[in-house]
C-alpha positions as CSV (number, residue, x, y, z in Angstrom):
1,X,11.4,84.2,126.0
2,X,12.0,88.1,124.7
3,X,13.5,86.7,121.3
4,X,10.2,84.7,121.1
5,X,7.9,87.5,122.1
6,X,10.1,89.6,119.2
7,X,9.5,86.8,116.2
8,X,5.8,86.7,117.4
9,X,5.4,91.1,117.4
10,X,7.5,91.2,114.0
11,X,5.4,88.4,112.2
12,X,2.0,90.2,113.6
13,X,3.2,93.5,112.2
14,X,4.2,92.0,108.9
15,X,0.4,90.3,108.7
16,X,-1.3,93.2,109.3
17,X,0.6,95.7,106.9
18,X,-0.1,93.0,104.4
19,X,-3.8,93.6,104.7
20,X,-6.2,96.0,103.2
21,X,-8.5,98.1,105.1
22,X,-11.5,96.6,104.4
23,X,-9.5,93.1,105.5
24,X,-8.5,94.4,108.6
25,X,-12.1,95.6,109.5
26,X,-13.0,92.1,109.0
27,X,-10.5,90.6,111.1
28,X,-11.1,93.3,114.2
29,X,-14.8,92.8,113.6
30,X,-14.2,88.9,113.7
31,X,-11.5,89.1,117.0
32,X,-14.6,91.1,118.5
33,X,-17.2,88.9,118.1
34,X,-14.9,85.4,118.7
35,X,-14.2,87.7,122.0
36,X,-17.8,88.4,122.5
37,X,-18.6,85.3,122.5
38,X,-16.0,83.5,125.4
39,X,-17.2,86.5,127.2
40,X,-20.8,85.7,126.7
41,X,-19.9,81.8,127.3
42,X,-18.0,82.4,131.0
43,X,-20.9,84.6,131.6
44,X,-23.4,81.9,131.0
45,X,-21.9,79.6,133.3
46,X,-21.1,81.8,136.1
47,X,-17.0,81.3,135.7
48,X,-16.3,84.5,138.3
49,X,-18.6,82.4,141.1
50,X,-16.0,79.5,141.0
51,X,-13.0,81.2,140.4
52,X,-13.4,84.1,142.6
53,X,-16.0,83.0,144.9
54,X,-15.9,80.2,147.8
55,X,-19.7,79.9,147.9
56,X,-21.1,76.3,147.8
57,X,-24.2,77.4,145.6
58,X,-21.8,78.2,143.0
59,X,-21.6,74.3,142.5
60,X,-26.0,73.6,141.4
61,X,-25.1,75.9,138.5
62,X,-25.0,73.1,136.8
63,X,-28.0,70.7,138.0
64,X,-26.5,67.5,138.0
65,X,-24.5,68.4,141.3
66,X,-27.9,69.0,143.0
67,X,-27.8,66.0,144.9
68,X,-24.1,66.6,146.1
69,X,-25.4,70.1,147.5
70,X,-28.3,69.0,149.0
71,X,-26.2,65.5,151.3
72,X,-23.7,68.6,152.0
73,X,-25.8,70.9,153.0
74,X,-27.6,68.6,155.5
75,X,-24.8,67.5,156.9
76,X,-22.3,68.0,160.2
77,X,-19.7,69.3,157.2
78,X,-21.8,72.0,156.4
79,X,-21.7,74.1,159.5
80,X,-17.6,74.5,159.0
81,X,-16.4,73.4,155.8
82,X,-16.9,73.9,152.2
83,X,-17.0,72.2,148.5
84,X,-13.2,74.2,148.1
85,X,-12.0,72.6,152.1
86,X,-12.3,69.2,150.7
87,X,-12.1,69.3,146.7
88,X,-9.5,71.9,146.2
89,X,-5.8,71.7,147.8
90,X,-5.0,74.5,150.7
91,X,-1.7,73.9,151.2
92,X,-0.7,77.2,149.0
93,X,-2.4,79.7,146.4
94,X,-1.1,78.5,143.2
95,X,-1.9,74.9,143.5
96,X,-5.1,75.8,145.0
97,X,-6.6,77.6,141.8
98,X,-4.6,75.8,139.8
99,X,-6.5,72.5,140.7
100,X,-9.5,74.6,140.8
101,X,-9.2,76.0,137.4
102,X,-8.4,72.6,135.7
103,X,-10.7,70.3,137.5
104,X,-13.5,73.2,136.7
105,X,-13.0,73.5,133.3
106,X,-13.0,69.2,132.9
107,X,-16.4,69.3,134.6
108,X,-17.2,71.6,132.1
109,X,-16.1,69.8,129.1
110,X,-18.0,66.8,130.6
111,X,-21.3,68.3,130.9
112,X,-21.5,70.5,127.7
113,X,-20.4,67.0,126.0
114,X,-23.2,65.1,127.9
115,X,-20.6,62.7,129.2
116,X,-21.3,63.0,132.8
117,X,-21.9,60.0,135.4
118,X,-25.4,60.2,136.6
119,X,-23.9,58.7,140.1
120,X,-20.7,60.9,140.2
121,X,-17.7,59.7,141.5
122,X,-14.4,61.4,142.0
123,X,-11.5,60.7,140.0
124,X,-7.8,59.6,141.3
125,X,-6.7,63.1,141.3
126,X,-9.4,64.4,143.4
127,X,-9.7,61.2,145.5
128,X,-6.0,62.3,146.4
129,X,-6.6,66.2,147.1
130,X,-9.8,65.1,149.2
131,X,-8.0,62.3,151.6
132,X,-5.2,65.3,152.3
133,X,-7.7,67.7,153.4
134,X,-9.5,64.9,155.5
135,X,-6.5,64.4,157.4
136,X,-5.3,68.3,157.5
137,X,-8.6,68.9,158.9
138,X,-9.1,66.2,161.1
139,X,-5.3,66.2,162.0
140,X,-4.9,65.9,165.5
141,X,-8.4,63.6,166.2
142,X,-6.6,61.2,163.9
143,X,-3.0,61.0,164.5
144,X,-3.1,62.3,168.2
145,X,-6.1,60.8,170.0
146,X,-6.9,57.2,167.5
147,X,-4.2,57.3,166.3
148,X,-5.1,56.4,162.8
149,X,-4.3,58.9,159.1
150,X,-0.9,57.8,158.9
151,X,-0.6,57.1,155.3
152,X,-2.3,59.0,152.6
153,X,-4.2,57.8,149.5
154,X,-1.8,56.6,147.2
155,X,-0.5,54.4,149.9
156,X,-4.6,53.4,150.5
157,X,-4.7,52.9,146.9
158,X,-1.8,50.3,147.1
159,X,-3.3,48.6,149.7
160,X,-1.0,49.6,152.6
161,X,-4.5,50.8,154.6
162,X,-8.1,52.2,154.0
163,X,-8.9,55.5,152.5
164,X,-10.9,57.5,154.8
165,X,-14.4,57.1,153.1
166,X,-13.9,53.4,153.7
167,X,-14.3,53.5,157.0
168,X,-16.8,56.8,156.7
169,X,-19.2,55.8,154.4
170,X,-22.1,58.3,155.2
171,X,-19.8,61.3,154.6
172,X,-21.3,63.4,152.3
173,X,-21.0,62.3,148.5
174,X,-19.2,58.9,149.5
175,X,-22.4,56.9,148.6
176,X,-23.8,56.7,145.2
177,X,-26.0,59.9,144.7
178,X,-27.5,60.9,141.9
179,X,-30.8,62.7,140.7
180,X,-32.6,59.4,140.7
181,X,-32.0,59.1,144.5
182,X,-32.4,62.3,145.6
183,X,-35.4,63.4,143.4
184,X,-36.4,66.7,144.9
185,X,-33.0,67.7,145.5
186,X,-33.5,70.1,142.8
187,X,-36.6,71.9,144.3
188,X,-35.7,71.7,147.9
189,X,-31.9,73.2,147.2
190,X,-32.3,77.5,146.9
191,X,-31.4,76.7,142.8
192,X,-29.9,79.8,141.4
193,X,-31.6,82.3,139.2
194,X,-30.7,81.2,135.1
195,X,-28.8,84.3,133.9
196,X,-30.5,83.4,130.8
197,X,-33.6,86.3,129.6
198,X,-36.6,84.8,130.1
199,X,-38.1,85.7,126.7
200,X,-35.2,83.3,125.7
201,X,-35.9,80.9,127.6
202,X,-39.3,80.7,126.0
203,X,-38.3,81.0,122.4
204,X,-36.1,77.8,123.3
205,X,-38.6,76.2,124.9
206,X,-38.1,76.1,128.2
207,X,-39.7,77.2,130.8
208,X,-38.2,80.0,132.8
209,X,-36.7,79.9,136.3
C-alpha cells in the first residue's frame, strides 16, 4: 500500500512540474469547480440527513417515498421504530452505514435516471436486512411465546417457511403503495422545505415550496 501511495505522489509531482502556470491555474480552477459542484449536488439532496441523521422525514426528500412515510407514520411502528430499525442492519457500525451508504446512493441513481417503480418494492438484499430486524425486534414474541421466526429469509425464499410480511400483510409498505393510492400523501405528510431559492424555482418553472 505505501509503495502504491509513493508511485501515485511521484507520478502527481512529475504532472504538475510538467505544467505551465497558466495550466496549472486551469487545472486548480477546474478541481474547484468539479469540487463545487458534488458539494452543491450532496447539498441538494440533503446527503448529511441520511448519513448522519436517523430522522424519518429525511426519507420524502425525494417525493416518490411519500406514500411509504405517510402508511409509517400512521402506524403502531411509528411510535418505536424507524425507516433505519427495519431497512438498515444494527447488528454493528460498519455494516450499518455501509448498507446505508450503498443502498442510498442506488435510490439515488434510480431516481435521477427516472427508473423508479411507481409501487416500490424492496429488493433481495433489503428483503434480507428487513426479515432480520423483524425477528431481532420481535425476538422473544416469536421464538419464545409462538414460537415461530426460526428460519430467516433466504431459507423463506427457498421455501423452507414464510417470510414475515406473508403472514403480516398490513405492515407498513408490504402492500403495493404508490402515489396513485395514496394521493394526498404528499399534502398531508409535513414535506420538507426545497433547499432550492425560490427565484430559482421560478426561472425553472416551478412553483416554489
Amino acid at each position: 500500500m505505501k509503495n502504491l501511495w509513493n508511485k501515485i505522489k511521484t507520478y502527481w509531482h512529475t504532472f504538475t512540474s510538467s505544467l505551465s502556470f497558466p495550466m496549472k491555474t486551469t487545472l486548480v480552477a477546474l478541481c474547484g469547480v468539479i469540487v463545487g459542484l458534488v458539494a452543491l449536488f450532496m447539498y441538494l439532496l440533503r446527503m448529511h440527513t441520511y448519513i448522519i441523521g436517523d430522522d424519518p422525514a429525511a426519507c420524502i426528500n425525494c417525493h416518490i417515498m411519500s406514500p411509504y412515510y405517510a402508511t409509517w407514520s400512521h402506524s403502531s411502528h411509528a411510535r418505536d421504530a424507524t425507516c433505519n430499525d427495519c431497512h438498515v442492519p444494527n447488528g454493528n457500525m460498519l455494516a450499518h452505514y455501509a448498507f446505508k451508504g450503498i443502498d442510498g446512493m442506488k435510490h439515488v441513481a434510480y431516481f435521477v435516471t427516472r427508473s423508479e417503480h411507481q409501487a416500490i418494492e424492496a429488493e433481495t438484499m433489503s428483503d434480507e436486512v428487513i426479515m432480520d430486524n423483524c425477528i431481532r425486534c420481535h425476538k422473544q414474541l416469536n421464538q419464545e411465546f409462538v414460537k415461530t421466526g426460526r428460519i430467516d429469509y433466504m431459507e423463506a425464499k427457498r421455501g423452507e417457511g414464510l417470510a414475515c410480511w406473508d403472514c403480516h400483510r398490513n405492515v407498513p409498505h408490504a402492500g403495493k403503495n404508490s402515489l396513485s393510492s395514496t394521493p394526498n400523501a404528499e399534502y398531508v405528510e409535513p414535506m420538507p422545505p426545497s433547499p432550492v431559492p425560490a427565484w430559482l424555482q421560478k426561472a425553472l418553472g416551478h412553483k416554489p415550496r
